[in-house]
BASEDO-199405 format. One record per residue (C-alpha): residue number from 1; x, y, z. Coordinates in steps of 0.1 Angstrom, whole numbers. Example, Ala and Ser with C-alpha at 12.3 -4.5 7.8 and 13.67 -1.06 7.14 Angstrom:
# BASEDO-199405
{zase:1, c1:123, c2:-45, c3:78}
{zase:2, c1:137, c2:-11, c3:71}
This chain:
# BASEDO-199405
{zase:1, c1:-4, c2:-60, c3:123}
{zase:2, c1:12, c2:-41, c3:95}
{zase:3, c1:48, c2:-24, c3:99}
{zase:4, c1:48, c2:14, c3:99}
{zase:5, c1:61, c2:9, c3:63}
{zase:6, c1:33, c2:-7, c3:54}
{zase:7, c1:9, c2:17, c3:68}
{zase:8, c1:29, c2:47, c3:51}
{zase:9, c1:24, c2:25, c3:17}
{zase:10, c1:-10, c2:21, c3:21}
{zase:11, c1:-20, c2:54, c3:33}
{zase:12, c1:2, c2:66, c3:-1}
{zase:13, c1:-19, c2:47, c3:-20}
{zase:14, c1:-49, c2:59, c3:-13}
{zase:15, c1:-39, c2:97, c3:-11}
{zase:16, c1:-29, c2:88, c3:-46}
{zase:17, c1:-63, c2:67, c3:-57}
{zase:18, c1:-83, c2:97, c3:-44}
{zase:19, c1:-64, c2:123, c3:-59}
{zase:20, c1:-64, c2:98, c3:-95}
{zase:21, c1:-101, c2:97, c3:-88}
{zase:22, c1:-109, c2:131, c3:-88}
{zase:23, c1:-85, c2:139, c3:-122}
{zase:24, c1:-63, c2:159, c3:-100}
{zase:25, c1:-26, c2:167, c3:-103}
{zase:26, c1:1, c2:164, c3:-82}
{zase:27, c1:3, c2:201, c3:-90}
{zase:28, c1:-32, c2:211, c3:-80}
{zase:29, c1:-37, c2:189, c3:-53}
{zase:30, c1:-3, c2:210, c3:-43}
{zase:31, c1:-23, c2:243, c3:-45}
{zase:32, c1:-54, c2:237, c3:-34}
{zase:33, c1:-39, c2:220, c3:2}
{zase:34, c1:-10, c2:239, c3:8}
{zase:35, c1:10, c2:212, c3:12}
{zase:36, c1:39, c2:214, c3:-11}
{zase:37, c1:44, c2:190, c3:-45}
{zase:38, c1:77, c2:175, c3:-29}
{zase:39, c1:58, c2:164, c3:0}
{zase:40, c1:28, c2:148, c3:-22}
{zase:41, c1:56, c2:126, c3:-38}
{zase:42, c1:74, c2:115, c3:-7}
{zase:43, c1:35, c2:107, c3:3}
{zase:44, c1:21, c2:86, c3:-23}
{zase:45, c1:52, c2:68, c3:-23}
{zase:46, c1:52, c2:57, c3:13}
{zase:47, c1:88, c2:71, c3:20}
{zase:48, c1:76, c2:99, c3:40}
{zase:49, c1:47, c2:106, c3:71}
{zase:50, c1:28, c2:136, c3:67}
{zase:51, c1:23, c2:157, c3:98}
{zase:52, c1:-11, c2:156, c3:110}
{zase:53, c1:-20, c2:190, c3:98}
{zase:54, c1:-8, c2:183, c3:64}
{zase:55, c1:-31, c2:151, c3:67}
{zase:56, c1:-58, c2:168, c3:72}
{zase:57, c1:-53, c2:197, c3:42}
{zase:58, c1:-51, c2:166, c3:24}
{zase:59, c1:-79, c2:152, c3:37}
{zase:60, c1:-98, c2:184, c3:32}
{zase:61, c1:-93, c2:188, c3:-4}
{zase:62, c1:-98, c2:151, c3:-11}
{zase:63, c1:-128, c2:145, c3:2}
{zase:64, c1:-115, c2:119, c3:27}
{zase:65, c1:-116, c2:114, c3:65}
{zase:66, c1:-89, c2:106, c3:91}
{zase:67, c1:-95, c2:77, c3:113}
{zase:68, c1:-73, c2:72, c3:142}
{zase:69, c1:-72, c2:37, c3:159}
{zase:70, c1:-55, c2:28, c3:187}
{zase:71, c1:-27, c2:-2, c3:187}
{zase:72, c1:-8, c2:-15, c3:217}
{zase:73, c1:19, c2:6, c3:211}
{zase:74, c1:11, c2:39, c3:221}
{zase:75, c1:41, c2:58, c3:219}
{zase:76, c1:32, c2:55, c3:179}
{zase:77, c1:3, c2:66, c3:161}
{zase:78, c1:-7, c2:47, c3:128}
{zase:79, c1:-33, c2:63, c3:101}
């Protein structure tokens, strides 16, 4: 299973793959979500969780859905 690092890396990169994708600044994706540029950055680069409503102004704006999948540990949720 990967480490909750891990998970935070990989669900930074693929914020940042989608937002590449699309031709989309840090900037705009910033003001088009409502989630502010600072957070982006601590996003992409795995060093910070987004709340689940920031998530999903992400996801919103992106074009991407949120899947949530159960572990054995379920005082912590992964995405």
């Amino acid at each position: 299973m990967e480490s909750h690092h891990g998970s935070l890396k990989t669900l930074g990169r693929a914020l940042r793959y989608r937002r590449w994708n699309r031709k989309m600044s840090m900037t705009k994706l910033a003001d088009k979500s409502g989630v502010s540029y600072r957070s982006i950055i601590a996003y992409e680069h795995g060093v910070a969780q987004p709340s689940m409503r920031n998530l999903l102004k992400l996801c919103e704006v992106l074009d991407l859905q949120v899947t949530l999948t159960p572990n054995e540990d379920i005082d912590r949720l992964e995405y």
